[in-house]
N, C-alpha and C positions, 0 to 999 in steps of 0.2 A: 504494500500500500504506500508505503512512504517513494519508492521512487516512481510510484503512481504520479503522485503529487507534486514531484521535482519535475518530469515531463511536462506537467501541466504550466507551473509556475513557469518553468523556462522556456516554455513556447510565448507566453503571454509577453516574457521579459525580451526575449529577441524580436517581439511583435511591437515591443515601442510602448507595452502597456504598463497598470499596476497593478502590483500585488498586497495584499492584505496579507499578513504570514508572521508566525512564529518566531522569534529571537530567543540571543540567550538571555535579553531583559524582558520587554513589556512585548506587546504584540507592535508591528510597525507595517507603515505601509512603504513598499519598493519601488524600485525602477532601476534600469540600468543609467549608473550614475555618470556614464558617459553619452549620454544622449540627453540633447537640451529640452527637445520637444516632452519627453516623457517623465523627466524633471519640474517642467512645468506644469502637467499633469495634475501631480502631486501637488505643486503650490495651489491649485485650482481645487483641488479634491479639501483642501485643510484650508482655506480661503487665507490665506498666510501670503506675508509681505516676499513679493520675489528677492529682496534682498537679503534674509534668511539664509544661511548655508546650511548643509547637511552634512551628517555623519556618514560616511560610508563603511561596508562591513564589508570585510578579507577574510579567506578560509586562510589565508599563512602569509608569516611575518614576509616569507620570498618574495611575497609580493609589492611590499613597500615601498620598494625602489622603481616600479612602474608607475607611483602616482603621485611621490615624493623626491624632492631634490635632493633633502640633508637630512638624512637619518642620525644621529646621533647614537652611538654604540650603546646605549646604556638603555634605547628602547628595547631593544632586542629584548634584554634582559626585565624589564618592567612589563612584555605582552608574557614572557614564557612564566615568570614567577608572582604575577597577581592570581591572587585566589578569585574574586570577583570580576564581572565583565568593567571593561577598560577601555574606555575613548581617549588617546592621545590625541591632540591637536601637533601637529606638523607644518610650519611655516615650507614652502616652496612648492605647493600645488601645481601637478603638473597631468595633462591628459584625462582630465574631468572637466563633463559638462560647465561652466562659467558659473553657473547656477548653485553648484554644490559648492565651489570656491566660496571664502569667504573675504571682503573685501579688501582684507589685509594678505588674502594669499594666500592664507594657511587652510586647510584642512581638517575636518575630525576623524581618524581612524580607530573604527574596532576589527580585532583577529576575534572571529568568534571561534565560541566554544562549545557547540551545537548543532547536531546531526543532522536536521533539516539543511539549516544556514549553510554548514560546509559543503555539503556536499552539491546543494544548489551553486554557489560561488563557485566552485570548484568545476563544476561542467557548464557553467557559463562562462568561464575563462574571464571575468569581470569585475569589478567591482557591483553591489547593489546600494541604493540609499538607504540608510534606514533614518523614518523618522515614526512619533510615535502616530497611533492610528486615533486620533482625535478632530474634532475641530480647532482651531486655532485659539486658543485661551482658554477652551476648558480641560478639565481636571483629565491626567492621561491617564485611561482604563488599565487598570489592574488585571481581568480576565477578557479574554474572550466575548463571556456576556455582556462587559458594559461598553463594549467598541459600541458607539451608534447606527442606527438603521443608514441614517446619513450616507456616511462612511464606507457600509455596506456594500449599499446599490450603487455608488462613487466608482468604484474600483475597476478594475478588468476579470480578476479572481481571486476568489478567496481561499486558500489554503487548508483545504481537512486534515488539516494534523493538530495533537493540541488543545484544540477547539475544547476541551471539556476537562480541562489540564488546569487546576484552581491554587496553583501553589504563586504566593502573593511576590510576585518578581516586582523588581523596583529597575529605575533607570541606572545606567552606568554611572562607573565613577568619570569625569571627564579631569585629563590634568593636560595642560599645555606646558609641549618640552620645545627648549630652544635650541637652535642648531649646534651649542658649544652645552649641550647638556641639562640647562638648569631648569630647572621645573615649577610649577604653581597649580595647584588643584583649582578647578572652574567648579567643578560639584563635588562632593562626594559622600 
């Protein structure tokens, strides 16, 4: 069933569309985060300021250096040894949508750490966005159930995986690392 689901969702994702789907934090809505048109989508679906950047999610750190200038060694080490899901921000955005970019440049990166996620990223050879699956200012759903009808009917497809899966996930930690290393937690 699950790679049911991965066929599904990655047809949608090469089709320019979005997905409603499973993370290793809250439920999020996707797109390929190198496509502007279906970036926009999503701003459209969350009725959210297109100047807004997104986080995008990576099945592996290998990848980092496709969408980042200056990785700093010390991430490596901060994606492999956090126990919790981990958004770094990365100054030097490179080969994403403008959209995901944010105005200073930088990027939010998560390596997730979940079976859906991976293995999707992973045979899409891409980056996806994640943001969460709300409207824009309210409160971001904890399960499944409390995603809005909105949000629902919005989308291109919704993910059957999960979907009845009640364990109360919280947003990621975010810390913004600077290219000679030094750090500052944004949430956590």
């Amino acid at each position: 069933m699950l790679n049911d689901q991965i066929k599904r969702a990655l047809a949608v994702l090469k089709d320019g569309g979005v997905i409603l789907y499973p993370t290793d934090t809250v439920w999020g809505l996707g797109c390929d985060a190198t496509n502007e048109q279906a970036v926009e989508k999503i701003n459209a679906i969350k009725g959210r300021s297109n100047d807004k950047s997104f986080i995008i999610l990576l099945d592996t750190d290998a990848k980092l250096q496709s969408y980042v200038t200056e990785i700093p060694d010390v991430a490596y080490d901060l994606i492999e040894y956090a126990e919790s899901p981990l958004t770094i921000i990365f100054s030097g955005a490179k080969n994403l949508a403008k959209k995901v970019i944010n105005v200073d440049g930088s990027v939010g990166v998560r390596v997730v750490k979940h079976d859906f996620c991976e293995q999707l990223i992973q045979r899409f050879r891409k980056p996806i966005t994640s943001t969460s699956a709300n409207i824009s200012g309210e409160p971001t759903p904890k399960f499944f159930d409390e995603i809005s009808d909105e949000i629902k009917e919005a989308v291109d497809y919704i993910v059957d995986w999960e979907q009845d899966l009640n364990v109360d996930k919280k947003p990621s930690t975010i810390m913004k690392l600077a290219p000679g290393g030094q750090f500052s937690f944004i949430r956590r």
